[in-house]
DSSP file (Angstrom, degrees, kcal/mol; ACC not computed):
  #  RESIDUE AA STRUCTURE BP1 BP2  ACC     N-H-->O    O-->H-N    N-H-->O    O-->H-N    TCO  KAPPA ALPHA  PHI   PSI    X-CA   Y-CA   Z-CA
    1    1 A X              0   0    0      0, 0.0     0, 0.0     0, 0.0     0, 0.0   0.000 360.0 360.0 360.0 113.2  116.3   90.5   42.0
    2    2 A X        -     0   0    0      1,-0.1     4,-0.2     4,-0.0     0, 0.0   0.374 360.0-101.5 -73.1-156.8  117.5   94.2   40.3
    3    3 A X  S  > S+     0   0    0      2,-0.1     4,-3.0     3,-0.1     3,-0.4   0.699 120.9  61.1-103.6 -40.6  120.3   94.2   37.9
    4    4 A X  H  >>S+     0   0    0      1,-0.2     4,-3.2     2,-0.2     5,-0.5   0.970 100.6  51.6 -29.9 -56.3  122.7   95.2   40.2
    5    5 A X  H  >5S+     0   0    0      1,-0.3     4,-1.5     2,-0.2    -1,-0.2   0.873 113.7  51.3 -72.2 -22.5  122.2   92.1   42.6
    6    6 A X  H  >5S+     0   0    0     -3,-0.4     4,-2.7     2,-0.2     5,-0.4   0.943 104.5  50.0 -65.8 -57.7  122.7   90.0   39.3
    7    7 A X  H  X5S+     0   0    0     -4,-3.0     4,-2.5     1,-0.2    -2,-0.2   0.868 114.2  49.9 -55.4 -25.5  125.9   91.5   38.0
    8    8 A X  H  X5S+     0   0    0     -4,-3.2     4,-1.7    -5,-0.3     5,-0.3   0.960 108.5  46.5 -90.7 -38.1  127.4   91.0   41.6
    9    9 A X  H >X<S+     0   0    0     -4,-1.5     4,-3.1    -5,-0.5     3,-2.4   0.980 115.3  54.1 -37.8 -64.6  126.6   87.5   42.1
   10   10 A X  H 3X S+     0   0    0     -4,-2.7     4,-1.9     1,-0.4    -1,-0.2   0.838 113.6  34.4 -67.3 -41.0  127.8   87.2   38.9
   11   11 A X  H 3< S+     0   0    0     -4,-2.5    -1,-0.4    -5,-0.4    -2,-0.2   0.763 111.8  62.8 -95.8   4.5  131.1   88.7   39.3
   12   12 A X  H <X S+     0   0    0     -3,-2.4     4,-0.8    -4,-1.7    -2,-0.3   0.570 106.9  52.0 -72.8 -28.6  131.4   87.3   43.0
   13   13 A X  H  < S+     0   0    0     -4,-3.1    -2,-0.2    -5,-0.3    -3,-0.2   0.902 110.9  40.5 -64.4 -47.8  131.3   84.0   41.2
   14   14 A X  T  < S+     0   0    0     -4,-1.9    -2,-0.2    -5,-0.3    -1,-0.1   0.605 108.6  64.2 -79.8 -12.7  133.7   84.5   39.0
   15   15 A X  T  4 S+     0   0    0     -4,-0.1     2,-0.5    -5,-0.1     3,-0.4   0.990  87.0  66.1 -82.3 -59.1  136.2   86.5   41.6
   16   16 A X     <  +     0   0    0     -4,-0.8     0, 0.0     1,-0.2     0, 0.0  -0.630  62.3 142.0 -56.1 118.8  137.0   83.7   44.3
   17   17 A X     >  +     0   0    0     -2,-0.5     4,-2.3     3,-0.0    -1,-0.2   0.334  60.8  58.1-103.4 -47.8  139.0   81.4   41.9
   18   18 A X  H  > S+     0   0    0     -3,-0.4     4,-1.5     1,-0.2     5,-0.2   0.927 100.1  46.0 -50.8 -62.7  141.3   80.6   44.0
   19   19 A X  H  > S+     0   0    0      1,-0.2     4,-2.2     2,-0.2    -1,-0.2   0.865 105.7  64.8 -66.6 -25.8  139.8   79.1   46.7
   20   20 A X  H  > S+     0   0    0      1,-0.2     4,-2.1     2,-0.2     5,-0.3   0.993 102.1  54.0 -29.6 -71.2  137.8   77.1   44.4
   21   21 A X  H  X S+     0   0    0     -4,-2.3     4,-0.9     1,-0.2    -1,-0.2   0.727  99.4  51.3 -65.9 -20.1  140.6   75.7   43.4
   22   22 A X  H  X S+     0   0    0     -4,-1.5     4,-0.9     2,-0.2     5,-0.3   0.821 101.8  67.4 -71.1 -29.6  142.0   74.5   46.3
   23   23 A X  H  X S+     0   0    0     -4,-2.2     4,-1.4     1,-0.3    -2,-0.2   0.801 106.7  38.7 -56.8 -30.9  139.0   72.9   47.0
   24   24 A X  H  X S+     0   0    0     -4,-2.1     4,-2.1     2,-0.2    -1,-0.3   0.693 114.6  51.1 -96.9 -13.5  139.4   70.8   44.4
   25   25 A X  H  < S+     0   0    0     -4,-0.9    -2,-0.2    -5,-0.3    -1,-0.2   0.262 108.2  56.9 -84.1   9.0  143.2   70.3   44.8
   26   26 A X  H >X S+     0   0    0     -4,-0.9     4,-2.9     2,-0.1     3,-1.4   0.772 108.2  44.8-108.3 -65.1  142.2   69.5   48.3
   27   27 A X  H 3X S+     0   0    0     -4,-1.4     4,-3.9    -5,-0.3     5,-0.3   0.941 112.0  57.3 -24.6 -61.5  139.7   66.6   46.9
   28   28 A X  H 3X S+     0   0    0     -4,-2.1     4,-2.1     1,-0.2    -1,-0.3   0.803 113.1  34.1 -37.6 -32.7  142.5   65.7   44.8
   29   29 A X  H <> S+     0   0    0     -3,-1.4     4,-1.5     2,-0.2    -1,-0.2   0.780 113.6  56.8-111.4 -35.0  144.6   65.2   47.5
   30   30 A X  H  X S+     0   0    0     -4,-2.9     4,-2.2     2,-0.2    -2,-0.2   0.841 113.9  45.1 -68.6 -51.3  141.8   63.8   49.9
   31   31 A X  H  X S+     0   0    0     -4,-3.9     4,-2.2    -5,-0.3     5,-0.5   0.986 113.8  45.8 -61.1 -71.3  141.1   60.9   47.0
   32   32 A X  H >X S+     0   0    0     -4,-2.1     4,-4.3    -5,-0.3     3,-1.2   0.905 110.0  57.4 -44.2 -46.7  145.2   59.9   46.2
   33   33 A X  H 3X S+     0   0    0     -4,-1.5     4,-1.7     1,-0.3    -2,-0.2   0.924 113.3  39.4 -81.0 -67.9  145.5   59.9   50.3
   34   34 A X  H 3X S+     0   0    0     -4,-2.2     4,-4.7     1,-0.2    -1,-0.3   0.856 111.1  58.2 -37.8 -33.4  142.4   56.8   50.3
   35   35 A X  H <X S+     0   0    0     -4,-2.2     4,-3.7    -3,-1.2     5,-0.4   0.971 110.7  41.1 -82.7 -52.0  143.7   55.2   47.3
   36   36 A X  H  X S+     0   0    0     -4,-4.3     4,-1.2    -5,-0.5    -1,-0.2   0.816 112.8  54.7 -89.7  -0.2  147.1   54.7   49.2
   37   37 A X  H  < S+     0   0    0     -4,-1.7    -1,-0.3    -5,-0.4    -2,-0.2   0.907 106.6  48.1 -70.9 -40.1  145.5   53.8   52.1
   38   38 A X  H >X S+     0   0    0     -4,-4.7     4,-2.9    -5,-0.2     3,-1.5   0.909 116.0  45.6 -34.4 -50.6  143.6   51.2   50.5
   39   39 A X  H 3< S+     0   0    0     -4,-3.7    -2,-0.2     1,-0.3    -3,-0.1   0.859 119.3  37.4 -83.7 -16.1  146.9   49.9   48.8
   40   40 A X  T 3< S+     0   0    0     -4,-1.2    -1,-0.3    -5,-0.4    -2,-0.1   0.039 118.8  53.5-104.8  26.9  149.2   49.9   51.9
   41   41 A X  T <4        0   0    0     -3,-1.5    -2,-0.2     0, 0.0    -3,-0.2   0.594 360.0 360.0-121.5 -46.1  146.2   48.8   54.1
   42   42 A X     <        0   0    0     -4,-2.9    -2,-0.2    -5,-0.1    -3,-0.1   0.419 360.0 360.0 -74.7 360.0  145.4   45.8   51.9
């Protein structure tokens, strides 16, 4: 692994932010949507 292939990982990690973050607003959203299936199912 050069230095190159490190700095790009590194800033290819850091570049997608976005979709990260839907991914977890997607969880988010995936979690509330069970929880009110639980309470309007029980």
């Amino acid at each position: 692994m050069t230095h190159n292939d490190v700095r790009r990982s590194r800033t290819r990690a850091s570049a997608p932010r976005l979709p990260y973050d839907g991914i977890a607003l997607f969880a988010v959203l995936v979690s509330l949507g069970s929880w009110l299936f639980f309470w309007f199912g029980d």
